[in-house]
TORKOL-4160 file (C-alpha; in steps of 0.2 Angstrom, whole numbers, padded with zeros to 4 digits, m for minus):
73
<pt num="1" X="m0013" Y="m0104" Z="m0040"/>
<pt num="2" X="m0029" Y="m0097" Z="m0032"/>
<pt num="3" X="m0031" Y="m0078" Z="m0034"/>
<pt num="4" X="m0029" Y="m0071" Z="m0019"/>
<pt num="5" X="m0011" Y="m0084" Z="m0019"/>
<pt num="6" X="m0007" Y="m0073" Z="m0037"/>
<pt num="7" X="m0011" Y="m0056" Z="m0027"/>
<pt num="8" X="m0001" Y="m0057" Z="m0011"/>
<pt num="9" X="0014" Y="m0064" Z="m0021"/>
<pt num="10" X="0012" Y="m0048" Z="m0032"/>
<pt num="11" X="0009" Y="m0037" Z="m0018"/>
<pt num="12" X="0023" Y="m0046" Z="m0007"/>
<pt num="13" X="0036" Y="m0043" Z="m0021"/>
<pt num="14" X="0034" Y="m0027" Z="m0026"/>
<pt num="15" X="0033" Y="m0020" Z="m0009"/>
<pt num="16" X="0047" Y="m0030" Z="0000"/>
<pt num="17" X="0057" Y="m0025" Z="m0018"/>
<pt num="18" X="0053" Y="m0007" Z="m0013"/>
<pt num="19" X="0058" Y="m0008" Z="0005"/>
<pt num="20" X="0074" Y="m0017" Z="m0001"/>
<pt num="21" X="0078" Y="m0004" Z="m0012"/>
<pt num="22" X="0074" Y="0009" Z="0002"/>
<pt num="23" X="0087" Y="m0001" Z="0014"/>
<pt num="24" X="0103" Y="0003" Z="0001"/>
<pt num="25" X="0097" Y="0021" Z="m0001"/>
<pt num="26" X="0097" Y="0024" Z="0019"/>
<pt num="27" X="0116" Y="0014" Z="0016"/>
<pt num="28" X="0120" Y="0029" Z="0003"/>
<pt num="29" X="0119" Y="0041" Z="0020"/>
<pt num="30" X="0133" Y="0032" Z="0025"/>
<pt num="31" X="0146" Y="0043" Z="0015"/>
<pt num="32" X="0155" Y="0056" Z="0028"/>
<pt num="33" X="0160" Y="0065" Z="0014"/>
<pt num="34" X="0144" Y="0071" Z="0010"/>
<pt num="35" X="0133" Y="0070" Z="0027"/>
<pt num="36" X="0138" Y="0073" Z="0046"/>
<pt num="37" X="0130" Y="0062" Z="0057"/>
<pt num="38" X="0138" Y="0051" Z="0074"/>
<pt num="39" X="0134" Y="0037" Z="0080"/>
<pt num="40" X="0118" Y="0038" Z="0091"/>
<pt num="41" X="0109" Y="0041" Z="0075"/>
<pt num="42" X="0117" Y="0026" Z="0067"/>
<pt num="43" X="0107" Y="0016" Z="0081"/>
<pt num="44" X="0091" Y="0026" Z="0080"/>
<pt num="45" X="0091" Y="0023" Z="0063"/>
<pt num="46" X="0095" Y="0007" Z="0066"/>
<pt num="47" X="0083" Y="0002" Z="0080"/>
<pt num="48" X="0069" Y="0009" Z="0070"/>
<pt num="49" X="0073" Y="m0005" Z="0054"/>
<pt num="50" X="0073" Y="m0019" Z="0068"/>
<pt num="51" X="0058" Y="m0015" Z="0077"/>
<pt num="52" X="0049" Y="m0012" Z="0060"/>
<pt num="53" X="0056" Y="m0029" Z="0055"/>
<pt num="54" X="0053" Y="m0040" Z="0070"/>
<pt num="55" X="0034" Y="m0031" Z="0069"/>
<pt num="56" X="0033" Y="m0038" Z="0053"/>
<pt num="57" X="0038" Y="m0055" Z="0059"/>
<pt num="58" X="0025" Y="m0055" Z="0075"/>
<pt num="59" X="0011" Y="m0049" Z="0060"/>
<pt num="60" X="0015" Y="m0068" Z="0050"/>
<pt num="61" X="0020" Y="m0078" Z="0066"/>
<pt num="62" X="0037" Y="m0083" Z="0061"/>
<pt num="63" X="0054" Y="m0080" Z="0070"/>
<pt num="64" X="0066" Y="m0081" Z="0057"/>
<pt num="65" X="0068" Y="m0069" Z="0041"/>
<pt num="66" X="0079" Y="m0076" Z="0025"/>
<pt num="67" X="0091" Y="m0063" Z="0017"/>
<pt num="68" X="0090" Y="m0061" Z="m0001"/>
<pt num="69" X="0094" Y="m0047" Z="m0014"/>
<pt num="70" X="0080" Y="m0046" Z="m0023"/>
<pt num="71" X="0066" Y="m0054" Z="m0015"/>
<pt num="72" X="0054" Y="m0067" Z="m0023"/>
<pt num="73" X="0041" Y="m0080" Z="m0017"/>
């Protein structure tokens, strides 16, 4: 594996691991006991992930995005 091949894999884990892990905390504000918030925030927050995502997508010329838990190349 070249090394710029070993320091995007790197790079792309870690960070798409961080986002991930971002993602389930920004879930955790879905608890009404403990926050108050409707649902035009819900789609704010919402739209902001999918735009961000499909900006992503445009950047490395694909369509499509896999789903995973942890994410690895």
């Amino acid at each position: 594996m070249s090394e710029k091949r070993m320091k995007f894999v790197k790079l792309a884990e870690a960070r798409t691991q961080a986002a991930l892990e971002a993602i389930r905390k920004i879930g955790n504000l879905s608890n009404r006991r403990a926050y108050e918030f409707d649902d035009g925030d819900v789609k704010k927050m919402i739209k902001a992930l999918r735009d961000a995502t499909s900006d992503i997508e445009r950047k490395f010329g694909s369509t499509s995005a896999a789903e995973k838990d942890v994410f690895k190349l």
